[in-house]
C-alpha positions in Angstrom: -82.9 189.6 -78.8 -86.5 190.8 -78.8 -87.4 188.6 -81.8 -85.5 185.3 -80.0 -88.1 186.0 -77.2 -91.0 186.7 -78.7 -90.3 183.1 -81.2 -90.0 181.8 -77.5 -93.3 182.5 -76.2 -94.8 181.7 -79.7 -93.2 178.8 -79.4 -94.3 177.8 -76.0 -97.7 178.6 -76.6 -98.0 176.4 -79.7 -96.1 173.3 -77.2 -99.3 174.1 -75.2 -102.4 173.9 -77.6 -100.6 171.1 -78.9 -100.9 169.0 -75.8 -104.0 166.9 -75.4 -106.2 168.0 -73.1 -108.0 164.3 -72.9 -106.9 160.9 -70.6 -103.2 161.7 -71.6 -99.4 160.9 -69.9 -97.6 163.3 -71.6 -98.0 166.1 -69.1 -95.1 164.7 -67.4 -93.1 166.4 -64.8 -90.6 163.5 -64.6 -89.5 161.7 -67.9 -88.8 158.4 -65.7 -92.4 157.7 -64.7 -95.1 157.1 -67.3 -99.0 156.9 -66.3 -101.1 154.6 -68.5 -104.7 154.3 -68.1 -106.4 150.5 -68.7 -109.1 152.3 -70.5 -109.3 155.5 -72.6 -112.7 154.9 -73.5 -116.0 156.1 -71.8 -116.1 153.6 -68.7 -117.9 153.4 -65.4 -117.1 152.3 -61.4 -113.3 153.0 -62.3 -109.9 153.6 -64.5 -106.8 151.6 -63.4 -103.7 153.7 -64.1 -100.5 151.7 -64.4 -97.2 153.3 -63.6 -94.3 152.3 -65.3 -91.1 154.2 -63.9 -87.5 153.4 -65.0 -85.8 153.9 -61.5 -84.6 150.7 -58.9 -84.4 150.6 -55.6 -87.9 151.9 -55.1 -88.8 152.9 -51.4 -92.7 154.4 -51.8 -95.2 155.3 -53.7 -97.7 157.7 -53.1 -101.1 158.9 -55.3 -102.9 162.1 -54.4 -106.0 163.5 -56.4 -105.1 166.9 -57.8 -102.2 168.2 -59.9 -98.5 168.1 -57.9 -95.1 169.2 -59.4 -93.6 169.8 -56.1 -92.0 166.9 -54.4 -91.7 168.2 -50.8 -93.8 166.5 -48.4 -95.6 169.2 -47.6 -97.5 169.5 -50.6 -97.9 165.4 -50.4 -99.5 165.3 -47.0 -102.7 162.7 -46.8 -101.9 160.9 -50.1 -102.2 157.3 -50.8 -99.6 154.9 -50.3 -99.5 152.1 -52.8 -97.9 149.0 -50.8 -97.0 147.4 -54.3 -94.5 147.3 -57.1 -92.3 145.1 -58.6 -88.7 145.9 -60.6 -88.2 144.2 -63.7 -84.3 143.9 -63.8 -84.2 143.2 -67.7 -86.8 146.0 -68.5 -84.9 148.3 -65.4 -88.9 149.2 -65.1 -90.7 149.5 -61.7 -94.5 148.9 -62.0 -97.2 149.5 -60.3 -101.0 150.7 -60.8 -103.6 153.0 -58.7 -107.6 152.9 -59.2 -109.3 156.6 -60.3 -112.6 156.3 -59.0 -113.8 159.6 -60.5 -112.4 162.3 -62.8 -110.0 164.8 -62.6 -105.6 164.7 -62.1 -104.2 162.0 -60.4 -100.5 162.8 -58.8 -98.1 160.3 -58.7 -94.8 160.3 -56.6 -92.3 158.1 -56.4 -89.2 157.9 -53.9 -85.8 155.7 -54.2 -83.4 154.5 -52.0 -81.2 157.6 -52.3 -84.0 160.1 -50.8 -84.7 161.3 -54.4 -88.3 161.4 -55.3 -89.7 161.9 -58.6 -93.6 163.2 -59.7 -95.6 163.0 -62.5 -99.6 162.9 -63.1 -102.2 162.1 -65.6 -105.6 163.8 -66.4 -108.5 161.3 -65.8 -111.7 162.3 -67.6 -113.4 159.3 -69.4 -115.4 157.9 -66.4 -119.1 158.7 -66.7 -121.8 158.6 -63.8 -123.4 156.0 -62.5 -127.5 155.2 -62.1 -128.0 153.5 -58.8 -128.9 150.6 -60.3 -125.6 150.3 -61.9 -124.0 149.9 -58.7 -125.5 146.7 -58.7 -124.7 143.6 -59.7 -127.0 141.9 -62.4 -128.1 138.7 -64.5 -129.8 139.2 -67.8 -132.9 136.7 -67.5 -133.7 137.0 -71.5 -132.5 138.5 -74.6 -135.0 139.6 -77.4 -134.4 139.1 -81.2 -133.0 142.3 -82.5 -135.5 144.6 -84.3 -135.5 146.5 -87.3 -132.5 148.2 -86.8 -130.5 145.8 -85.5 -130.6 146.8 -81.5 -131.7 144.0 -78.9 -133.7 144.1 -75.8 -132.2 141.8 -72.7 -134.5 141.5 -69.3 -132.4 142.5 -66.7 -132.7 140.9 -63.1 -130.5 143.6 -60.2 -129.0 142.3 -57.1 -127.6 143.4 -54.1 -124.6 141.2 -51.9 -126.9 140.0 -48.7 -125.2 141.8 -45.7 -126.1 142.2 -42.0 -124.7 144.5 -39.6 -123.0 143.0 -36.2 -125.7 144.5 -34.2 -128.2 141.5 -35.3 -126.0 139.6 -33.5 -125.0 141.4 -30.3 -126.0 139.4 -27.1 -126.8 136.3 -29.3 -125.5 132.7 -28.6 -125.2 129.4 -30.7 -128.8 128.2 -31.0 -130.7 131.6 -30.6 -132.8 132.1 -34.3 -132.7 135.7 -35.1 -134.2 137.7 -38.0 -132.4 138.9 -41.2 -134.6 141.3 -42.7 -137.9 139.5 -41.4 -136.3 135.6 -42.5 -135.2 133.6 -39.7 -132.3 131.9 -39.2 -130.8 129.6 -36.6 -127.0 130.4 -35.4 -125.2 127.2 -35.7 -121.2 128.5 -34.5 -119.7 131.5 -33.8 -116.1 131.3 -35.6 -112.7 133.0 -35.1 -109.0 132.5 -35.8 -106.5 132.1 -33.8 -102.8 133.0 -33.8 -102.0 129.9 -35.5 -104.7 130.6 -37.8 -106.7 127.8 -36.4 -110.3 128.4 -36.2 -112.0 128.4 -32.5 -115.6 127.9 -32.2 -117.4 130.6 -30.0 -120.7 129.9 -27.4 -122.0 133.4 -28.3 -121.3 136.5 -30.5 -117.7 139.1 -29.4 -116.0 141.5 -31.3 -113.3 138.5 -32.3 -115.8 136.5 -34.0 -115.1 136.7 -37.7 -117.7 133.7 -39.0 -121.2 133.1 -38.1 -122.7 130.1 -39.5 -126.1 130.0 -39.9 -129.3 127.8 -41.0 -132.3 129.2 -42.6 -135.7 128.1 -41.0 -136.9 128.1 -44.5 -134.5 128.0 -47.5 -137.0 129.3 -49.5 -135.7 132.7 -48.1 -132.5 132.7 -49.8 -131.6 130.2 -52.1 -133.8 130.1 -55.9 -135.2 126.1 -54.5 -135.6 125.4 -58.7 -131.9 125.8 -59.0 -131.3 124.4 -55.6 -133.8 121.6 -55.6 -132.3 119.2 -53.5 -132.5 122.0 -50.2 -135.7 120.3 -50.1 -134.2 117.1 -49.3 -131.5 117.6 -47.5 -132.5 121.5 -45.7 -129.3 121.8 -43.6 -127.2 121.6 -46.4 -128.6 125.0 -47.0 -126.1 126.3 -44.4 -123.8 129.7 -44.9 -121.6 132.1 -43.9 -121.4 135.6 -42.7 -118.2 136.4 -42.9 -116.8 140.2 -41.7 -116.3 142.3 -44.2 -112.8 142.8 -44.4 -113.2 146.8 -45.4 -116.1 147.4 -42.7 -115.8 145.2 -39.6 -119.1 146.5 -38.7 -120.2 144.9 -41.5 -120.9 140.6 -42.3 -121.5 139.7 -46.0 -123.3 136.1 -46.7 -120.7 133.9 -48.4 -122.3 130.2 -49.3 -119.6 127.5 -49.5 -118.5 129.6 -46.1 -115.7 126.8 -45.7 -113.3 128.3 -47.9 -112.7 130.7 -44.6 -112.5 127.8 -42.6 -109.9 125.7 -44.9 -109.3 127.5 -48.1 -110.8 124.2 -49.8 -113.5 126.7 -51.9 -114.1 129.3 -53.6 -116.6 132.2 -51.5 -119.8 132.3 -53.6 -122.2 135.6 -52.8 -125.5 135.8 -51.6 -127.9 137.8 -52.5 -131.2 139.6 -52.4 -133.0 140.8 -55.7 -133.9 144.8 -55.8 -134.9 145.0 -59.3 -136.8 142.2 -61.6 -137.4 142.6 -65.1 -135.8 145.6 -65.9 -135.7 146.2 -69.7 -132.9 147.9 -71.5 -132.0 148.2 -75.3 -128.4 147.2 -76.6 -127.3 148.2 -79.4 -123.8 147.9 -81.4 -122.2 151.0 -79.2 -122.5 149.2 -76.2 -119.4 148.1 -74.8 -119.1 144.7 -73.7 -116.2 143.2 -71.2 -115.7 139.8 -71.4 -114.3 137.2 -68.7 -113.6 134.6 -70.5 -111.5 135.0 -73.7 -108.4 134.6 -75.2 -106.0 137.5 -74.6 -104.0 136.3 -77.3 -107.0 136.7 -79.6 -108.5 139.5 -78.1 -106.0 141.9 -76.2 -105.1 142.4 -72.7 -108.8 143.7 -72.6 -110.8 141.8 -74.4 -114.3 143.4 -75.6 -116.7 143.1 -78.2 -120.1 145.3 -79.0 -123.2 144.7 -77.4 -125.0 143.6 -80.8 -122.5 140.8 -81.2 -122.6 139.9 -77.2 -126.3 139.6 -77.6 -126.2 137.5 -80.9 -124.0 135.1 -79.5 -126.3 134.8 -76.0 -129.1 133.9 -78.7 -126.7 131.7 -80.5 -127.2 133.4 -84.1 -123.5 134.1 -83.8 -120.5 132.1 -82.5 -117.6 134.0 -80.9 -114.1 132.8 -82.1 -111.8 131.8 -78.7 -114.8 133.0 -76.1 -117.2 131.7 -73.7 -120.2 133.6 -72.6 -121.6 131.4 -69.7 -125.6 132.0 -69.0 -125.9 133.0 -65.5 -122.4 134.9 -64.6 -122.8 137.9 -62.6 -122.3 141.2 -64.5 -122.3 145.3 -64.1 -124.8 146.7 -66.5 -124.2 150.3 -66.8 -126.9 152.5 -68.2 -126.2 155.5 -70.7 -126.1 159.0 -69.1 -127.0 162.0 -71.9 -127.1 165.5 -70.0 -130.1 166.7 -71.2 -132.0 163.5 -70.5 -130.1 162.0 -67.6 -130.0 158.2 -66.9 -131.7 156.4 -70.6 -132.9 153.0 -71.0 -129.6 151.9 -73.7 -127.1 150.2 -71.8 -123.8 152.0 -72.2 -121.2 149.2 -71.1 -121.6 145.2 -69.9 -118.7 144.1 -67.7 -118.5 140.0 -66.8 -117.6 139.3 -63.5 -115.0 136.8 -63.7 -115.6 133.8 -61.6 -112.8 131.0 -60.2 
């Protein structure tokens, strides 16, 4: 009997070294729910985790940071309630997904129609830091011929979304000019919507104004006039939007083409202030590169290239198969962190931001 125990602990404790200690779902505590990380690579900003679970008649599901085996609610108090899921009735799967913002275990509990509830969790530990520049977005103005061995250098132009708080605006009224960041502009409406989801112009600024349309006294102050020549013909068309922020209400981003808000007849296209101009940073074939625009059939689900080759085929010394790399689409350029150095000047990963 002594000998059948001890083979049981030796057993158990071989079970345990053999279990991977990296971004892994087979920690489980339920065999019905199954985490999946988009990304098992080193990323940045965040890891989507998809949950597949093979129950129907889902009622909730919850995330938590931190490792849970427990299902009472006591232990499940303040977690995150995921609003959706879908059940595949010829899979019998339920699916969902979470965002992990940072590293470390992610809890996952799931409840059905019975009462039951099930948990699993998943151990999160690819996501590197972040520069502060990298929580920008970013154009890449030129790329340089590769050098000897083989790594490029792109010119990097960083950009912030062009936001205001609703203080600027307090006590204003339709035709008072007041000052974003030292550039005037003239309030032309104050928008809301009503119940019918009409939208109601406004004589002056309330908490229930949603859109503020403005004009620039000079558009000059926001808009790049070479790529927006004809502003100097026709200055009002140089008109926008700041539309509340629908995380922050104390908060009004600058959408151009505003009128999507108004009739959903276009798409909301940022504005923005330049932080950083000219910023050089060396790619080179470890760089991971996102693309936008490719064919999932060709590529994956996921599609990415290196750096080298994304560079090569900006320059056009190489032709991507099924792929289009437009110019001036926004990107995140995230730079490489070492430990003992800190933020470097390589570029660890380029993510297109995918444009309608």
């Amino acid at each position: 009997m002594k000998l059948k125990k001890l083979f049981t602990g030796l057993l158990i404790v071989i079970l345990a070294v053999m279990i991977p200690n990296a971004v892994s779902a087979k920690a489980s505590t339920s065999k019905k729910i199954t985490l999946s990380p988009w990304v098992t690579e080193k990323t940045h900003g965040m890891v989507v985790v998809d949950v597949y679970a093979s129950l129907k008649n889902v009622t909730g599901i919850e995330v938590k940071k931190g490792k849970i085996r427990k299902t009472a609610d006591k232990y499940w108090e303040n977690s995150e309630i995921e609003d959706y899921w879908y059940y595949d009735k010829e899979t019998g799967i339920t699916n969902s997904s979470f965002y992990a913002y940072e590293n470390g275990t992610y809890s996952v509990r799931l409840t059905v129609k019975s009462g039951r509830k099930y948990v699993n969790y998943i151990k999160i530990s690819n996501l590197e830091p972040v520069s502060e520049r990298g929580q920008l977005t970013a154009n890449i103005r030129k790329v340089s011929k590769p050098d000897s061995k083989g790594n490029y250098t792109i010119t990097v132009d960083y950009k912030k979304e062009l936001t205001v708080s609703y203080e600027c605006f307090v006590g204003a009224k339709v035709g008072d000019v007041v000052s974003i960041g030292g550039r005037e502009v003239e309030i032309k409406d104050f928008q809301t919507m009503n119940e019918d989801y009409e939208i109601v112009s406004r004589k002056e600024f309330d908490e229930y104004v949603d859109c503020i349309v403005v004009l620039p006294k000079n558009a000059g102050d926001f808009y790049d006039l070479n790529e927006y020549s004809y502003l100097l013909e026709n200055p009002d068309h140089a008109d926008f939007g700041f539309i509340r922020s629908f995380e922050d209400r104390d908060t009004f981003v600058a959408y151009d083409d505003y009128e999507y808000w108004t009739d959903g007849s276009d798409y909301y296209v940022h504005l923005f202030d330049t932080v950083y101009t000219g910023v050089k940073l060396k790619v080179t074939k470890d760089t991971l590169v996102r693309l936008a625009y490719a064919d999932r059939d060709f590529y994956g689900d996921k599609p990415t290239i290196s750096g080298t080759d994304y560079c090569a085929a900006r320059l056009g010394t190489k032709k991507l198969e099924n792929a289009f790399i437009p110019e001036n689409l926004d990107l995140h350029i995230y730079e490489a962190y070492s430990k003992k150095k800190g933020f470097t000047d390589t570029v660890s990963e380029i993510v297109e931001i995918y444009m309608p």
